[in-house]
C-alpha positions as CSV (number, residue, x, y, z in Angstrom):
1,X,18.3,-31.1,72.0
2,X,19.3,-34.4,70.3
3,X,16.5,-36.8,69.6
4,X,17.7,-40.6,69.0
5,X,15.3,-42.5,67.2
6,X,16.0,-46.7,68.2
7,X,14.0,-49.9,67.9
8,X,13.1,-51.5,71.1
9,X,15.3,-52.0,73.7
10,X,15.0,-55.9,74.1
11,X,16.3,-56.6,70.2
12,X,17.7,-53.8,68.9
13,X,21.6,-54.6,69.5
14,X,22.5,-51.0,66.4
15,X,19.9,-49.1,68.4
16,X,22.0,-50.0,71.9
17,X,24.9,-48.5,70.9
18,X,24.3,-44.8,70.6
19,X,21.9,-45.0,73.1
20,X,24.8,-46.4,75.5
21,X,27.1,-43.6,74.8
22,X,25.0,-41.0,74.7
23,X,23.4,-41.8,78.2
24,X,27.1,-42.9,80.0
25,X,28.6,-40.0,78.2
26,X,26.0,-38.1,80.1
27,X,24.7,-36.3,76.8
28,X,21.2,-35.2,77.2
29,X,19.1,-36.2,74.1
30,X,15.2,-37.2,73.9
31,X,14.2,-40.8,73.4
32,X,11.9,-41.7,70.3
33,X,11.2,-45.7,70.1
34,X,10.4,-46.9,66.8
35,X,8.3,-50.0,67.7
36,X,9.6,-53.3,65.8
37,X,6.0,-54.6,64.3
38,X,7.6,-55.6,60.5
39,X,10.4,-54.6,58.5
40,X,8.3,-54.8,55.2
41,X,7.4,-52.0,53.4
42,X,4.7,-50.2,54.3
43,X,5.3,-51.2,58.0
44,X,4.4,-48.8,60.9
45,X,8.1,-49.1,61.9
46,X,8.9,-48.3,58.3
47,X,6.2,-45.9,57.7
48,X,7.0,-43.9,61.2
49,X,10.9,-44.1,59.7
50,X,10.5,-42.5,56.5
51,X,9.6,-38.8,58.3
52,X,13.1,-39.2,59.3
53,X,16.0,-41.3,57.8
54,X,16.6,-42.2,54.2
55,X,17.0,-45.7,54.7
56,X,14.2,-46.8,57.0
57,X,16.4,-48.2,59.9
58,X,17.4,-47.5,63.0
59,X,19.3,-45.6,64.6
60,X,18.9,-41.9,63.6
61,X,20.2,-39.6,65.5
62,X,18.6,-35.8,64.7
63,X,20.4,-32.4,65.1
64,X,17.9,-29.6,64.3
65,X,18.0,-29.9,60.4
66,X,20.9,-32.5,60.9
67,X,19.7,-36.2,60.5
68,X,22.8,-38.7,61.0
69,X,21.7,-42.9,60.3
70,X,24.4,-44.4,60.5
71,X,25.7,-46.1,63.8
72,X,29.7,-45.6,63.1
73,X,28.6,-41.9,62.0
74,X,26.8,-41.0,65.1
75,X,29.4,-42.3,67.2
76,X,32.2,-40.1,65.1
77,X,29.6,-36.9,65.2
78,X,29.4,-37.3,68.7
79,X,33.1,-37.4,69.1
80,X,33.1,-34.3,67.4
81,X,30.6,-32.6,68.6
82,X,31.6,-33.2,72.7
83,X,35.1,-33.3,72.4
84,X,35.7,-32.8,75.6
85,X,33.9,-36.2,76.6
86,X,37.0,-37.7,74.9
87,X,34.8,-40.9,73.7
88,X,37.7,-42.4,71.7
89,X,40.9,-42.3,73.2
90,X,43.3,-39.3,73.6
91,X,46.1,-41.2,72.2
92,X,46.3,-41.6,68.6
93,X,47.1,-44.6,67.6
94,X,45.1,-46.5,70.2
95,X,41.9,-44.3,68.5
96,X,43.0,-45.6,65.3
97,X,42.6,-49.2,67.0
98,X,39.1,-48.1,68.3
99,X,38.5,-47.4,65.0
100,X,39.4,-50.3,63.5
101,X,37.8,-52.5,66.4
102,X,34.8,-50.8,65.9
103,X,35.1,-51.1,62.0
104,X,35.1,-55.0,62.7
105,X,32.4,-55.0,64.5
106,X,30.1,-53.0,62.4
107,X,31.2,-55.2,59.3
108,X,31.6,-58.5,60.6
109,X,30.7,-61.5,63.5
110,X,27.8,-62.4,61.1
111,X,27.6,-65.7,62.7
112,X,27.0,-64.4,66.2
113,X,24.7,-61.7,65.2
114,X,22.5,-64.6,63.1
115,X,22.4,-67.5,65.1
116,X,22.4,-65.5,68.9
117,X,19.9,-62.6,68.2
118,X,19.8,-59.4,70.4
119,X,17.3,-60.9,73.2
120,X,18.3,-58.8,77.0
121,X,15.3,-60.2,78.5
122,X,15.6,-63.8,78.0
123,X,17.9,-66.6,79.4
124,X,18.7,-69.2,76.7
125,X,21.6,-71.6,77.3
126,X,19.9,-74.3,75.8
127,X,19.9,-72.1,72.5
128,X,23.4,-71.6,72.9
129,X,24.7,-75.1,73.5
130,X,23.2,-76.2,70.4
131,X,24.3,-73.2,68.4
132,X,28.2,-73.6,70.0
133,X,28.0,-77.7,69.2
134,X,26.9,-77.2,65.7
135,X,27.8,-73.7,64.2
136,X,31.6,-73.5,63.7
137,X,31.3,-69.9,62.4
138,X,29.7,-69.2,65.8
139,X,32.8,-70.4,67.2
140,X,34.8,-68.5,64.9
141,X,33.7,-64.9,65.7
142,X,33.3,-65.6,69.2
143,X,36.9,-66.7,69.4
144,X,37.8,-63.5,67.4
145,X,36.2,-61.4,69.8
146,X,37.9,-63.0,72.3
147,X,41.3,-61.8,70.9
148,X,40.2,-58.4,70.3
149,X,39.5,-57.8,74.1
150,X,42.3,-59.8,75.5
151,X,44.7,-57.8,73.8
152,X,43.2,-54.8,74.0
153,X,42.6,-55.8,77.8
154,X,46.4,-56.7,78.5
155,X,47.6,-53.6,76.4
156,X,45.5,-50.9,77.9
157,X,45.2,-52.2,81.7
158,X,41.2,-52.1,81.6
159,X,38.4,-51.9,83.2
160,X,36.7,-51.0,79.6
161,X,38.8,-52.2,76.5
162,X,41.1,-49.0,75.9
163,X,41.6,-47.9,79.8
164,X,38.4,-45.8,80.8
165,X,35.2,-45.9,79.0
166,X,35.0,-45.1,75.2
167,X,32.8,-46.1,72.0
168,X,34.7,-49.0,71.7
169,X,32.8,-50.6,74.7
170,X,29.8,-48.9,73.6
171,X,29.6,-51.0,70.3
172,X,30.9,-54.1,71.8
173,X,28.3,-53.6,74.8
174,X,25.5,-55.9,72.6
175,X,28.1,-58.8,72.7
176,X,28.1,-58.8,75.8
177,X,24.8,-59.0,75.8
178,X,24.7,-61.9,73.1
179,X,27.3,-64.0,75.4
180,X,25.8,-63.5,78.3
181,X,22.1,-64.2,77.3
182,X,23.2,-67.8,75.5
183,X,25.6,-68.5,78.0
184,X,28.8,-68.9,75.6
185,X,31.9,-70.5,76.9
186,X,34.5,-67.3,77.3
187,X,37.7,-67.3,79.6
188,X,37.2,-65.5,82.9
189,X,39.0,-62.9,82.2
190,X,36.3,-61.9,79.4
191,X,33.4,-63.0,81.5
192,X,34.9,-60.4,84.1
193,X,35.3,-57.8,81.3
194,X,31.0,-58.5,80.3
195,X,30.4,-57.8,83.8
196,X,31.6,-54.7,84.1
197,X,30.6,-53.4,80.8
198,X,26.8,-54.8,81.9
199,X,27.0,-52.5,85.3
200,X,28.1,-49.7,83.7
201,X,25.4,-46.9,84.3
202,X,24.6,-46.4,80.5
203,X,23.9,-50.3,80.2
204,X,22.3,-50.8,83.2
205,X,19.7,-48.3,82.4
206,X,19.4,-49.7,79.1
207,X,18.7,-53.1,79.9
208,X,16.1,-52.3,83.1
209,X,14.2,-50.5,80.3
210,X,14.3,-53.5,77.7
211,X,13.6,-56.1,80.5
212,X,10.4,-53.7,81.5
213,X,9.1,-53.8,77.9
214,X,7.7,-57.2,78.1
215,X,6.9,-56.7,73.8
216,X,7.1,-60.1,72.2
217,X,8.1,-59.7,68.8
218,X,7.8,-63.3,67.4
219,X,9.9,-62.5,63.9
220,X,12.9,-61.7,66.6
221,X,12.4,-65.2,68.6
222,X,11.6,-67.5,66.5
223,X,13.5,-70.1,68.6
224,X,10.6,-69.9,71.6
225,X,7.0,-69.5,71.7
226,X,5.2,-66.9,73.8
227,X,5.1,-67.8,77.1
């Protein structure tokens, strides 16, 4: 079977993203959480990490002697591996746009990924007002994203960004996440977009499990004391 190794569920936005696709894809694979304690080295997460993957993060996906640690990589092995679960699109230039999408994602929006950490549990507006108001990067990648899924949206009919469910949404399913946890301004038609995405199955499960792990990781929050 395949065994995902992720960080926890509350703050790890790479870790979601397999774990997402694998699960709605309904791919069986066995769960192995890598506790977030430090990133130094010498770290239990670290330590626990170099049994497994060369660079000491997560995700890593293992395949009998196969270890994949990339996000993008597990996402394409998948793809390859289940091609009848079609998760990119059948058409090929619209999977050449997932691929670019995803591409962005996995390169870029360092302003939203910086100043709105992953954080499923928590409700923090305030955090977000301030960050909108005096971050213009912020702005920036949120109004890029904002592009990417109307068009993508108005071009493919919906629900999910390229018609039915594939690991486009999957990577973009932390964003929604981000927006929805610091309450950024989106049109309605995106706010009705993060919905759905957030009730899919896959995400669903994901965040019950990362609102049940009540870990405070202060590194991850440094914005809010323990409560």
């Amino acid at each position: 079977m395949l065994q995902l190794h992720f960080g926890n569920k509350n703050y790890s936005s790479w870790s979601m993203r397999p774990w997402v696709l694998l699960k709605q894809a309904g791919i069986p694979f066995e769960e192995v959480l890598v506790r977030f304690d430090s990133f130094a080295a010498g770290s239990k997460f670290k330590t626990q990490l170099a049994t497994v993957s060369p660079t000491g993060k997560v995700p890593v996906l293992v395949d009998g002697d196969l270890v994949v640690w990339d996000t993008l990589a597990i996402a394409e092995y998948l793809a390859e591996k289940f091609p009848e679960k079609h998760l990119w699109p059948q058409d090929a230039k619209a999977r050449a746009i997932a691929r670019s999408v995803c591409a962005e994602m996995h390169s870029s929006f360092t302003a939203l990924r910086s100043h709105c950490t992953m954080n499923i549990e928590a409700r923090l507006p305030d955090v977000g007002a301030l960050a909108w108001r005096d971050k213009p990067e912020l702005r920036a990648d949120v109004q890029r994203i904002i592009e990417i899924w109307s068009g993508l949206l108005e071009t493919h009919k919906g629900p999910m960004l390229f018609g039915e469910f594939s690991i486009a949404d999957a990577y973009y399913a932390p964003v929604c996440s981000r927006i929805a946890t610091y309450a950024l301004p989106v049109p309605e038609s995106i706010k009705a977009y993060i919905d759905r995405v957030m009730a899919l199955p896959g995400v669903a499960a994901w965040v019950k499990d990362a609102q049940a792990e009540q870990d405070f990781v202060p590194f991850e929050e440094p914005y809010r004391l323990r409560r």
